[in-house]
C-alpha positions as a printed NumPy array, in Angstrom:
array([[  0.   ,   0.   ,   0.   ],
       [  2.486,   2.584,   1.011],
       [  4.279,   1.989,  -2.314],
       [  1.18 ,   2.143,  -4.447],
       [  0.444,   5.253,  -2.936],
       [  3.729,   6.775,  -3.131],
       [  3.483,   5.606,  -6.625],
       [  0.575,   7.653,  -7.245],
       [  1.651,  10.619,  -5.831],
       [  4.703,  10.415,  -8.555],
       [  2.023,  10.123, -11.367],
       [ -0.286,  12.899,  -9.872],
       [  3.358,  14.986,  -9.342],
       [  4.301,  14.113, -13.472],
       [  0.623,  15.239, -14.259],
       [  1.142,  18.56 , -12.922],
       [  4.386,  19.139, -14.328],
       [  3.303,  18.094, -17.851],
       [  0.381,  20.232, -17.453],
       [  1.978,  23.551, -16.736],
       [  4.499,  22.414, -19.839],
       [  2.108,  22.158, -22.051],
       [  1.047,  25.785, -21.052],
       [  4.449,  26.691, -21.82 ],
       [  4.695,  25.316, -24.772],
       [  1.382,  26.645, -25.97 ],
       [  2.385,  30.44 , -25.334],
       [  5.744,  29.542, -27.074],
       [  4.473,  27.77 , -30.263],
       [  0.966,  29.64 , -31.285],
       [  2.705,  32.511, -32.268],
       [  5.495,  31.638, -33.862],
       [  2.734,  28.506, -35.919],
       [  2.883,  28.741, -40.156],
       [  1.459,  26.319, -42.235],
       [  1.885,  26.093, -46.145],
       [ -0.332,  23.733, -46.548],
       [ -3.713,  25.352, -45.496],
       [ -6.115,  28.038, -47.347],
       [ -5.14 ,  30.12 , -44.286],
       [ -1.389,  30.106, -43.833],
       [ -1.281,  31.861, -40.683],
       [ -4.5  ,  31.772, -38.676],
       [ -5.657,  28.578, -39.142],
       [ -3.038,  26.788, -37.437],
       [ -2.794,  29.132, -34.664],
       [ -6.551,  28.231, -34.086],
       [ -6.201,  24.812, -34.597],
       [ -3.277,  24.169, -32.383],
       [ -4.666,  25.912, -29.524],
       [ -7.776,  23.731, -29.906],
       [ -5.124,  20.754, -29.652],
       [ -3.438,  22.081, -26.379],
       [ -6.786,  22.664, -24.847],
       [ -8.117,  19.36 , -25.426],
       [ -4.897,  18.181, -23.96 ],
       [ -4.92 ,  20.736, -21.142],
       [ -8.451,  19.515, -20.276],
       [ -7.615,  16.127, -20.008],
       [ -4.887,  15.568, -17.775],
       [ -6.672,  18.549, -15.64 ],
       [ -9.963,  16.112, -15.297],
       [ -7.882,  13.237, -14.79 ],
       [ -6.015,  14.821, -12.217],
       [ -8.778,  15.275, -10.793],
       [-10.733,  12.423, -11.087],
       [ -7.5  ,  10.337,  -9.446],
       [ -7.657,  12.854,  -6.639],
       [-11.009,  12.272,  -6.388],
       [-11.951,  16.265,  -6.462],
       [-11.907,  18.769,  -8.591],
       [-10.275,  21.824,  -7.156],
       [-11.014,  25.386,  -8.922],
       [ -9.591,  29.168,  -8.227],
       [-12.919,  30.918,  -7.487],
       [-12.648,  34.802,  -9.144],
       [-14.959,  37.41 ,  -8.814],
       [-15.648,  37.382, -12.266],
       [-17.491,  34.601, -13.06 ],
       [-20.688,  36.742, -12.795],
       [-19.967,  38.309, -16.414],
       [-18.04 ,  35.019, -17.588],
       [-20.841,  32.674, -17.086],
       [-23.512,  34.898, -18.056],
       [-21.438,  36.005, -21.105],
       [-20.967,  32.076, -22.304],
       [-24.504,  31.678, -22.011],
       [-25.426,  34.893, -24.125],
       [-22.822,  33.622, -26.355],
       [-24.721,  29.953, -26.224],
       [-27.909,  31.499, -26.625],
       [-26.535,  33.823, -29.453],
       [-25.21 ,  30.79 , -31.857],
       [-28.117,  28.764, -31.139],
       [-30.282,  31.454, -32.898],
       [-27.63 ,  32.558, -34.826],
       [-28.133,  33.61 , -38.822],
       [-25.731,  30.707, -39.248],
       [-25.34 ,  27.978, -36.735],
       [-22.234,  26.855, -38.215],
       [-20.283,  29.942, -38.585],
       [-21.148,  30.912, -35.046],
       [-20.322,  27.476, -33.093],
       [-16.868,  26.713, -35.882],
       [-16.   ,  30.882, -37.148],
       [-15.723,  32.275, -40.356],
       [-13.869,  30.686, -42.641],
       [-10.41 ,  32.378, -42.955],
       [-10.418,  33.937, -39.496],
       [-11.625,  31.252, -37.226],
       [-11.514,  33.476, -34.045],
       [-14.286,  34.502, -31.873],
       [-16.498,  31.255, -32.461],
       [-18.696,  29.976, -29.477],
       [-16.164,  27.159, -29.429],
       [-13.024,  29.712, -29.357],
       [-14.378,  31.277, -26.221],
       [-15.18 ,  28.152, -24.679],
       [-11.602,  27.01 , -25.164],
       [-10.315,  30.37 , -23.944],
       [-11.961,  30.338, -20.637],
       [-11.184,  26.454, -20.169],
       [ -7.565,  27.547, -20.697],
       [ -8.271,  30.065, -17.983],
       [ -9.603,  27.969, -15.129],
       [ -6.974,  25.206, -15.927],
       [ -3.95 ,  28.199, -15.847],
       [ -5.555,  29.484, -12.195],
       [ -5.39 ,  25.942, -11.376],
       [ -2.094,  24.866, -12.36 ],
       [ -0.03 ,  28.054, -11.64 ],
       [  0.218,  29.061,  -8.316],
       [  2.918,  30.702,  -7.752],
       [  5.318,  34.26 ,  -8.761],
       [  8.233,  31.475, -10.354],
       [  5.199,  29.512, -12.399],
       [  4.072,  32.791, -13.763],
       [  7.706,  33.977, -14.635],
       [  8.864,  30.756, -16.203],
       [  5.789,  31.364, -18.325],
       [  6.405,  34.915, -19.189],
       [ 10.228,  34.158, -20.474],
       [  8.755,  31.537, -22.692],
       [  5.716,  33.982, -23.777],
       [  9.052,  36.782, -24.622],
       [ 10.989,  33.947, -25.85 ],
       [  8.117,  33.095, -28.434],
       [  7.978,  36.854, -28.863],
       [ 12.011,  37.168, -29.394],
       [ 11.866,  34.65 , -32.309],
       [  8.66 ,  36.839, -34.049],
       [ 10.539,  39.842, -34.047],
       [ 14.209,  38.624, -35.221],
       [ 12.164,  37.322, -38.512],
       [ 10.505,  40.749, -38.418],
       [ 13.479,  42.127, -38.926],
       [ 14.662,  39.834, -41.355],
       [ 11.569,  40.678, -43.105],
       [ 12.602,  44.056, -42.819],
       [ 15.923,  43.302, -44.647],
       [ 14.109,  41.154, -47.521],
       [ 15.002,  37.531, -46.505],
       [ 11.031,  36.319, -48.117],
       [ 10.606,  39.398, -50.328],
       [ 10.393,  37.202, -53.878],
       [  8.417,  34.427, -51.25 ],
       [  5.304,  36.301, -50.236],
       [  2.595,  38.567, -52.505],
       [  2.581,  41.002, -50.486],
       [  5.839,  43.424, -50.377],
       [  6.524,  42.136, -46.492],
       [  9.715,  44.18 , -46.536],
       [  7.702,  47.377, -46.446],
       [  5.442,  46.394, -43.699],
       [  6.484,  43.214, -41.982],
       [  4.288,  40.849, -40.179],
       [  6.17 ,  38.031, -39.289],
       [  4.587,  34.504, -38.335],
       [  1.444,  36.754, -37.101],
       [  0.665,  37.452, -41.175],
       [ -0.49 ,  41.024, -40.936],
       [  1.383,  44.02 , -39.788],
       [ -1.259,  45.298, -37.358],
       [ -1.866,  41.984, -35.854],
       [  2.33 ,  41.545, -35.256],
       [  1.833,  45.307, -33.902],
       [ -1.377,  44.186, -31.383],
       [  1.071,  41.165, -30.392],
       [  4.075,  43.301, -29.737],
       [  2.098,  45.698, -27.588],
       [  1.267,  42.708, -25.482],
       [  4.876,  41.828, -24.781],
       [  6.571,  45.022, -24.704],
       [  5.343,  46.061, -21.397],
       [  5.975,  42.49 , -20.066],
       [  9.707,  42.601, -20.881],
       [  9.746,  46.516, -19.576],
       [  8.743,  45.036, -15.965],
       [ 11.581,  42.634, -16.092],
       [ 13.936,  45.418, -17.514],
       [ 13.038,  47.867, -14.589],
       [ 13.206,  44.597, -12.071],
       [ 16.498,  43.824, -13.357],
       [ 17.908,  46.8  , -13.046],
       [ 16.322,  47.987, -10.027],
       [ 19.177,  47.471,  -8.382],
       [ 21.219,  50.06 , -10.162],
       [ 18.905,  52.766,  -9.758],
       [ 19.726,  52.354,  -6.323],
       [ 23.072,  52.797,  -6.252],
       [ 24.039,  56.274,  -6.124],
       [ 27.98 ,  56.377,  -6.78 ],
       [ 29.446,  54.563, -10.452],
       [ 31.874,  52.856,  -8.267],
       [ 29.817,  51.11 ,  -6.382],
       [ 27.676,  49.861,  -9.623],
       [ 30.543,  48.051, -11.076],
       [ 30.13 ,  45.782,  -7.62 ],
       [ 27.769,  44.337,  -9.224],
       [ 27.682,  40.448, -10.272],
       [ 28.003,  39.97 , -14.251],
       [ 24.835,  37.724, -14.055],
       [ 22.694,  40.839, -12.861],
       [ 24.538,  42.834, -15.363],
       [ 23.918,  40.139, -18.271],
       [ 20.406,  40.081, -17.767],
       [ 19.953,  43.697, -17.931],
       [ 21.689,  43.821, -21.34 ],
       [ 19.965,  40.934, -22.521],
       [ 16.366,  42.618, -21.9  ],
       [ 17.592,  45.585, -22.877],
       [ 18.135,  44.067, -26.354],
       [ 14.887,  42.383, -26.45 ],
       [ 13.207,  45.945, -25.715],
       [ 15.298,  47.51 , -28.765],
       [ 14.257,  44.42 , -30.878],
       [ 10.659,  44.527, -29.977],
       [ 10.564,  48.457, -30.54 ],
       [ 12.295,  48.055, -34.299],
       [  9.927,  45.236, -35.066],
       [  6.73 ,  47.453, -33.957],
       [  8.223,  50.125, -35.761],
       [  8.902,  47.945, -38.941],
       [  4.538,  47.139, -38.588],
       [  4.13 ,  50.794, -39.369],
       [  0.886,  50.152, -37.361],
       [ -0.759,  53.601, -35.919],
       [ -3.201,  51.558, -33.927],
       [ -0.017,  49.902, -32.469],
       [  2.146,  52.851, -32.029],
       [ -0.356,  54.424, -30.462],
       [ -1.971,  51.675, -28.176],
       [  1.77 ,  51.466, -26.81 ],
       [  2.355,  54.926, -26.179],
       [ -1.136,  55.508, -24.372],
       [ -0.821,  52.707, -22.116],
       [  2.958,  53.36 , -21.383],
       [  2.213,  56.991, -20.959],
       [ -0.282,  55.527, -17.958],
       [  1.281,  52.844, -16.581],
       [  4.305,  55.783, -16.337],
       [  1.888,  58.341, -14.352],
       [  0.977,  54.95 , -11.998],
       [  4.692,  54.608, -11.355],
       [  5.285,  58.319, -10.903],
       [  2.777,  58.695,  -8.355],
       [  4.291,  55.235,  -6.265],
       [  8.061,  55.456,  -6.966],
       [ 11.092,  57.888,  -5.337],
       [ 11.936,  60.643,  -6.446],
       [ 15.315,  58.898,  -8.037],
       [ 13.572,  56.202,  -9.79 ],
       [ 10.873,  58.918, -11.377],
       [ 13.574,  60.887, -13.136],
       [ 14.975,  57.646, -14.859],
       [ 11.247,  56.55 , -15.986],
       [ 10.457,  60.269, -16.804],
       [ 13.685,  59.819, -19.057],
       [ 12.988,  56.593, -20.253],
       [  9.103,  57.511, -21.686],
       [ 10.884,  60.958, -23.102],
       [ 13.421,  58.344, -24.788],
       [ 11.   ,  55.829, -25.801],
       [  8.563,  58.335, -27.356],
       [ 11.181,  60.142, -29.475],
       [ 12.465,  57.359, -30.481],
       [  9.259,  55.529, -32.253],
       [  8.94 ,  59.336, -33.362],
       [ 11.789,  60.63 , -35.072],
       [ 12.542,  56.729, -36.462],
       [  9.639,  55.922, -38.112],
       [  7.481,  59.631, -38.066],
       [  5.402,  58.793, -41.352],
       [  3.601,  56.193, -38.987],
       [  2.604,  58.818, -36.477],
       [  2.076,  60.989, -39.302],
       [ -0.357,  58.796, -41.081],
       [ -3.267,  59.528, -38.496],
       [ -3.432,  62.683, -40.243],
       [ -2.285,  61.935, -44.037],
       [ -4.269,  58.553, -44.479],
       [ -7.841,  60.392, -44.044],
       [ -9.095,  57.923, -46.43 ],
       [ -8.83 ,  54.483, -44.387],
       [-10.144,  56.43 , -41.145],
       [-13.043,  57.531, -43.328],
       [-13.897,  54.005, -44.239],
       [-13.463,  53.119, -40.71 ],
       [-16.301,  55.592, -39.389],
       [-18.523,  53.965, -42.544],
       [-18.25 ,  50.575, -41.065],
       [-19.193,  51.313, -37.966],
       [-22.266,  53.478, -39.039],
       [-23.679,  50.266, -40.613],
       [-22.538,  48.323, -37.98 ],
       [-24.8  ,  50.56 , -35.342],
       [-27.641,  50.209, -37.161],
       [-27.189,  46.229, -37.348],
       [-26.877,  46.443, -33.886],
       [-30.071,  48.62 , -33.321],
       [-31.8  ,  46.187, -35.608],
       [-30.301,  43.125, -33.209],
       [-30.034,  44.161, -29.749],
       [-30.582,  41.854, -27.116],
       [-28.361,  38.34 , -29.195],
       [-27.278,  39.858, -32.373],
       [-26.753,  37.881, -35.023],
       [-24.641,  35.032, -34.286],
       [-21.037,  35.116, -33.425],
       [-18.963,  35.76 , -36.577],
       [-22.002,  36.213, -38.887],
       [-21.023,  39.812, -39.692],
       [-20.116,  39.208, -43.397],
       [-23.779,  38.228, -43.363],
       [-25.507,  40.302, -41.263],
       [-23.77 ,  43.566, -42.049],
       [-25.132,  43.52 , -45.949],
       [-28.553,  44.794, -45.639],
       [-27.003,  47.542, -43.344],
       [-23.66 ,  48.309, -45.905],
       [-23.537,  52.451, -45.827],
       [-23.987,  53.573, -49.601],
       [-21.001,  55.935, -49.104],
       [-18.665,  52.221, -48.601],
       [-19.567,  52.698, -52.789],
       [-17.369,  55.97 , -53.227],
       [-14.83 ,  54.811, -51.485],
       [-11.379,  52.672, -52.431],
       [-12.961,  49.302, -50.603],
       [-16.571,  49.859, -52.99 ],
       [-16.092,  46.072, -53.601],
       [-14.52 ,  44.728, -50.568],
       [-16.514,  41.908, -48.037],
       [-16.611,  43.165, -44.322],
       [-16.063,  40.399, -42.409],
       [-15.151,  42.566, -39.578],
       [-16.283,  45.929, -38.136],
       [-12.577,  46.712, -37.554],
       [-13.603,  47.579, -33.339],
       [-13.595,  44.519, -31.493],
       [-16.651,  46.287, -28.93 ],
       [-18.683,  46.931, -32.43 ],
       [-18.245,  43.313, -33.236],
       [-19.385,  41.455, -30.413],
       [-22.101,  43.73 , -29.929],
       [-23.179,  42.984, -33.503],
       [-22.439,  38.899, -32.83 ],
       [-24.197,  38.443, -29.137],
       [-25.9  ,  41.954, -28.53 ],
       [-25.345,  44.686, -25.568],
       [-25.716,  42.611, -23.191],
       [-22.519,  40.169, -24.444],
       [-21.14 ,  43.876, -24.71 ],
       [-21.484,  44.928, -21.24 ],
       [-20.762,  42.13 , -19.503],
       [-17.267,  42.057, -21.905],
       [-16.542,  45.76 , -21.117],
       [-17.405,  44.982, -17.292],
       [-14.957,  41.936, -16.804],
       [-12.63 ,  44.566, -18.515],
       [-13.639,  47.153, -16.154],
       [-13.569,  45.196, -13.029],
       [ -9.89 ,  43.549, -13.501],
       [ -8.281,  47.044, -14.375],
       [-10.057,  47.914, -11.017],
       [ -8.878,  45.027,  -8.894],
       [ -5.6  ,  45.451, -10.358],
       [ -5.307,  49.525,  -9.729],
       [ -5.723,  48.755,  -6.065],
       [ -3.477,  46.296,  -5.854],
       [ -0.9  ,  48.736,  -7.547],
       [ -1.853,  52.4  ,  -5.669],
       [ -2.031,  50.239,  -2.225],
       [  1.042,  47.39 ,  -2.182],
       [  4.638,  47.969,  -1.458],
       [  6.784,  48.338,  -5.073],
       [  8.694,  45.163,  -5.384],
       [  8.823,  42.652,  -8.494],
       [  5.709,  40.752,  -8.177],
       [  4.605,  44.939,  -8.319],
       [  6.715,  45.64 , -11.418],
       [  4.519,  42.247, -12.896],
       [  1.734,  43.373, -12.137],
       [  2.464,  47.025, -13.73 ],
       [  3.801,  45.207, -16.982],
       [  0.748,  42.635, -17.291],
       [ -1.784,  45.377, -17.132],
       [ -0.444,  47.983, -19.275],
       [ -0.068,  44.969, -21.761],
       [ -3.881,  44.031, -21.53 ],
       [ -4.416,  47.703, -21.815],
       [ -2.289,  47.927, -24.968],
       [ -4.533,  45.034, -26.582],
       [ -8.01 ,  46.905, -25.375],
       [ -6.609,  50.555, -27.326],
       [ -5.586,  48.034, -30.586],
       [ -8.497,  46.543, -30.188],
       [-10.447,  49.425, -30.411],
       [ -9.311,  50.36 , -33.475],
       [ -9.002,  46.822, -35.351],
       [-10.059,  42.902, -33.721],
       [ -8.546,  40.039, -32.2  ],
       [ -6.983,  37.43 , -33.632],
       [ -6.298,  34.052, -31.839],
       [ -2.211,  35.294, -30.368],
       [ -3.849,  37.964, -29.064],
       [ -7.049,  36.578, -27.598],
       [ -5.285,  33.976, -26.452],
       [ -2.986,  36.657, -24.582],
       [ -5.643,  38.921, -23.273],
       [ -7.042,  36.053, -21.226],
       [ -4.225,  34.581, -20.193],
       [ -2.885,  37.661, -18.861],
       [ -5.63 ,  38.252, -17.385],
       [ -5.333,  35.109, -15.204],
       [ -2.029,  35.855, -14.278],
       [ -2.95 ,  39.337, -12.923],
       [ -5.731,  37.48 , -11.088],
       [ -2.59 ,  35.077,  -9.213],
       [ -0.436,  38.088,  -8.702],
       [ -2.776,  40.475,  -7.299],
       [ -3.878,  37.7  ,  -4.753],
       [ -0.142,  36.074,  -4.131],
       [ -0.123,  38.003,  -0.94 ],
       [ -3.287,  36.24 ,   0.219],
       [ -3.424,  32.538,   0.969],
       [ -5.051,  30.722,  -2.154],
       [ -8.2  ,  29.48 ,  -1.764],
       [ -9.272,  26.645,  -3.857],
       [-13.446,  25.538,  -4.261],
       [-12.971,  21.641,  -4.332],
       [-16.126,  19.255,  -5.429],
       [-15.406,  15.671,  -3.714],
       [-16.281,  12.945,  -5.813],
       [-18.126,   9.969,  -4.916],
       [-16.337,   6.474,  -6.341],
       [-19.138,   6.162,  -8.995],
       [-18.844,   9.516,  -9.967],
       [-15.172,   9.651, -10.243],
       [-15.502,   6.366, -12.399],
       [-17.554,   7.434, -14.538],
       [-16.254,  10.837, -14.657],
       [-12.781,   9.024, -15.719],
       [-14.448,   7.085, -18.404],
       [-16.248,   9.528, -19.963],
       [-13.211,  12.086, -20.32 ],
       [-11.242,   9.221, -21.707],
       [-14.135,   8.68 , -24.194],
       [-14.667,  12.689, -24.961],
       [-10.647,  12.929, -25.533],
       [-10.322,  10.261, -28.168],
       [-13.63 ,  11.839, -29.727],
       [-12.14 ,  14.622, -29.84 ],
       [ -8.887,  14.232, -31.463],
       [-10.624,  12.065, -33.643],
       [-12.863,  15.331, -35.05 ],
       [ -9.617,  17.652, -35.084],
       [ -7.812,  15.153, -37.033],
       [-10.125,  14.9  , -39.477],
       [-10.884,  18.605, -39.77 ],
       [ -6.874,  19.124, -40.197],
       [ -6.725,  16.602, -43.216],
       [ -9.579,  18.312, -44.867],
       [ -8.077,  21.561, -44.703],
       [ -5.008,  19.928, -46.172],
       [ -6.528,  17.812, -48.688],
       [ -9.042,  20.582, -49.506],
       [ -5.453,  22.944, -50.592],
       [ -4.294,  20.227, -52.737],
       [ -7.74 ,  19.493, -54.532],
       [ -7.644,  22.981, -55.09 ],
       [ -4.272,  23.416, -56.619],
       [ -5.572,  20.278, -58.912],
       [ -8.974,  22.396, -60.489],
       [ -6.987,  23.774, -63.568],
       [ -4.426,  20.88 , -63.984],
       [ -6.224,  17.91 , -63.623],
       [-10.051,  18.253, -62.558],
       [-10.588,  14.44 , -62.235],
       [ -7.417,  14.489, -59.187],
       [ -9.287,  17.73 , -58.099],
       [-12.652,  16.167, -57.824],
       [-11.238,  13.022, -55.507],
       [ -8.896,  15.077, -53.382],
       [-12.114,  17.389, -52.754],
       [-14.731,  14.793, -52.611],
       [-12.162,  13.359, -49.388],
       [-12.261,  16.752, -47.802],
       [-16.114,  16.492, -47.92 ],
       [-16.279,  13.219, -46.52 ],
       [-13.761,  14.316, -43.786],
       [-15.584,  17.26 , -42.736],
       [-19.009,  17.782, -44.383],
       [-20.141,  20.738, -42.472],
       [-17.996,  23.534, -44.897],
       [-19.796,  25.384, -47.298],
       [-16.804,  26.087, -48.961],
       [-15.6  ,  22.558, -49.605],
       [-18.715,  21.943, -51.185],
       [-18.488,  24.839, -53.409],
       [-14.927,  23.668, -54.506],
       [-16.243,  19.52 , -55.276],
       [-19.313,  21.55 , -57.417],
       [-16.654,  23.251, -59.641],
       [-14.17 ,  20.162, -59.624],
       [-17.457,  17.774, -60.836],
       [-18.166,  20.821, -62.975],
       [-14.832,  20.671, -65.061],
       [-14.491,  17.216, -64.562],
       [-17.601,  16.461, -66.381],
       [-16.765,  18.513, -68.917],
       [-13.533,  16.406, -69.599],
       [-13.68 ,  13.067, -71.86 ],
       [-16.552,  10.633, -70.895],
       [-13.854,   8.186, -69.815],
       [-12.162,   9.838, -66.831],
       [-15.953,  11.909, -66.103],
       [-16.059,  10.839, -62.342],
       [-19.15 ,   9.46 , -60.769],
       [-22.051,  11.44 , -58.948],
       [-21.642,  11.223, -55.333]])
């Protein structure tokens, strides 16, 4: 007995530790995730491989849980506008103008499904219930600028013209890295720069302190290394951001930086204000004077600002037409037609397809309503809150500095936000953050987990059905993957060789039967193929 048991506490002990690696590995691989094998180089395997961690996330969580025989959960004070918001969400799909887009996305962006939020917030839960302490959180946020540090050195490259003759578009004037578009590489940045700022000002906290030069060369080299090495990430992250030529991204930066500066002006001494006060100067000239046709461009480009206010005229009126659910999650390319401005006719984008109300508020109000609006905004509201205490009220230390950093990198993301939408990096990073604010702000507090004993029959049948649910599971992402992949090659087939086409896209249909656009693609293969010689005509389905 004592063995088994010791035994199990070894398996429980490799459970945990595999769980918060796969966290770890998440944050460092989504990001950096290209395919060239998919319709949708970069977002669709971002989506799809964080719907692989979570299913993997989820299950050793529940069978953690199920061998402990409870399963323990960090209560928050926001699950009154995360439940509620789910279930508007829920209720929103269900009676959405299409089911499918709603509960799966639109095809080509893929975020901000029902089942994208769902795996969000499971990814939150699971992260307050794996990390518990300041080291978790920091091992995580070196991979999360680690992931970050490989994005912007190919930024650069980008910069420099490494892909120019690979990619359509001319990435050497406005890069965009593995995030494939400048402004979402710009949203991403502005999520990490503020991160790797509160390790810079930890770092180095120690030689703001000192008050003779003498006395800083005392120093050991290891403190001094690690002040030069995020000094060069800051300097590479700021030349990638630049590189975007992003004014949503410029700009979120410098607003939030400009606050979380007046935050630490107000708390720090008087020695430590003049070096920030310097610093902001610094960092605000420099993104000025080295790239000033970005900043610039909010007055010059009138044009794309004017299309802007368009959209979201029509997009007020669809949401005056659909107040209480909207229209479905993701259904704007739908919805937004009968409310299209005429003036989107005079413009340069007369003939494009909204699929997005470029303001992430405007666009969930439009896919579940006001009320999935206010109870978004509020959970917004009430963390900044939580987290402002914390900040005017604690002692400045480095779990301090983190918490400064985290926030005015979920700030950063609301001001880009504002003025674009999320993709999956930096959904995936607003909530996560989020939950790692939550830890910090309450490390000084002893945790208090909510466990739910379970009885032996529930346990065992708990166990069985999450093994079931897993397999079921991979067994449905699988097969969506190989359509996607087989649905590519049928479709570099149509012109070639229609009768390939036609099998290769008949497969993806039988994989995953649910995609409009897969069927579209098997009508024009049968189409051409028919109209090939009788002999190689291929059969009706």
């Amino acid at each position: 007995m004592p063995n088994c048991k010791l035994n199990s506490e070894k398996f429980l002990t490799f459970i945990s530790t595999f769980l918060e690696s796969l966290f770890l590995l998440l944050i460092l691989m989504v990001p950096l995730s290209v395919t060239l094998f998919t319709s949708e180089l970069f977002e669709w395997p971002k989506m799809m491989l964080t719907y692989l961690f979570t299913i993997l996330i989820l299950f050793l969580f529940l069978l953690r849980s199920f061998l402990q025989r409870k399963i323990a959960l960090y209560p928050t004070p926001f699950e009154k506008f995360i439940l509620p918001f789910l279930m508007l969400l829920t209720l929103s799909t269900l009676f959405s103008l299409n089911f499918y887009t709603s509960f799966w996305g639109y095809y080509s962006r893929f975020n901000g499904s029902l089942l994208s939020w769902f795996s969000y917030f499971i990814l939150f839960y699971v992260f307050l219930a794996v990390f518990k302490t300041k080291e978790q959180l920091s091992r995580f946020l070196h991979f999360l600028l680690a992931s970050a540090a490989i994005v912007s050195i190919y930024a650069v490259l980008q910069k420099l013209g490494i892909d120019k003759n690979f990619w359509v578009q001319h990435s050497w004037e406005r890069v965009f890295s593995t995030l494939g578009q400048p402004n979402w590489l710009a949203a991403f940045l502005d999520g990490v720069i503020p991160i790797a700022l509160a390790f810079f000002l930890i770092k180095s906290s120690e030689l703001i302190k000192f008050c003779c030069i003498k006395q800083i060369f005392k120093l050991r080299l290891k403190g001094w290394l690690s002040v030069l090495a995020l000094l060069s990430l800051l300097i590479l992250f700021a030349f990638s951001l630049i590189f975007t030529q992003s004014r949503s991204g410029i700009a979120g930066l410098l607003g939030a930086l400009g606050c979380g500066v007046f935050i630490l002006i107000i708390k720090l001494k008087s020695k430590l204000k003049l070096f920030l006060l310097g610093l902001l100067i610094f960092a605000t000239a420099f993104l000025a004077l080295t790239k000033s046709s970005s900043i610039s461009s909010f007055l010059t480009e009138a044009e794309t600002t004017r299309i802007r206010l368009i959209v979201w005229q029509g997009t007020l009126n669809l949401i005056a037409a659909h107040p209480i659910l909207g229209t479905g999650p993701e259904t704007f390319a739908y919805a937004f037609l009968p409310f299209r401005p005429a003036q989107l006719n005079q413009t340069s984008e007369w003939d494009f397809v909204f699929n997005k109300p470029h303001n992430e508020d405007l666009g969930i109000a439009a896919g579940s309503g006001l009320p999935g609006l206010i109870l978004y905004i509020a959970f917004s509201v009430a963390l900044s809150f939580r987290t402002l205490k914390f900040l005017l009220k604690e002692k400045v230390d480095s779990t301090w500095f983190l918490v400064w950093g985290i926030l005015m990198a979920e700030a950063t993301l609301w001001i880009t936000n504002f003025f674009g939408f999320s993709v999956v990096v930096t959904q995936l990073l607003f909530v996560l953050l989020a939950a790692c604010l939550l830890i910090l702000v309450s490390s000084r507090q002893p945790a208090k987990f909510k466990e739910y004993h379970l009885s032996t029959i529930l346990r065992n049948v708990g166990l069985a059905f999450t093994m079931v649910a897993t397999v079921l599971a991979l067994l449905f992402w699988s097969r969506f993957w190989l359509a996607e992949v087989a649905f590519v090659q049928g479709k570099s087939y149509l012109d070639s060789d229609p009768a390939a086409a036609f099998k290769k896209l008949q497969l993806t249909v039988k994989l995953n039967p649910w995609e409009p656009r897969y069927r579209e693609k098997l009508a024009q293969a049968y189409a051409k193929a028919a109209a090939t010689d009788g002999n190689q005509r291929p059969e009706l389905i």
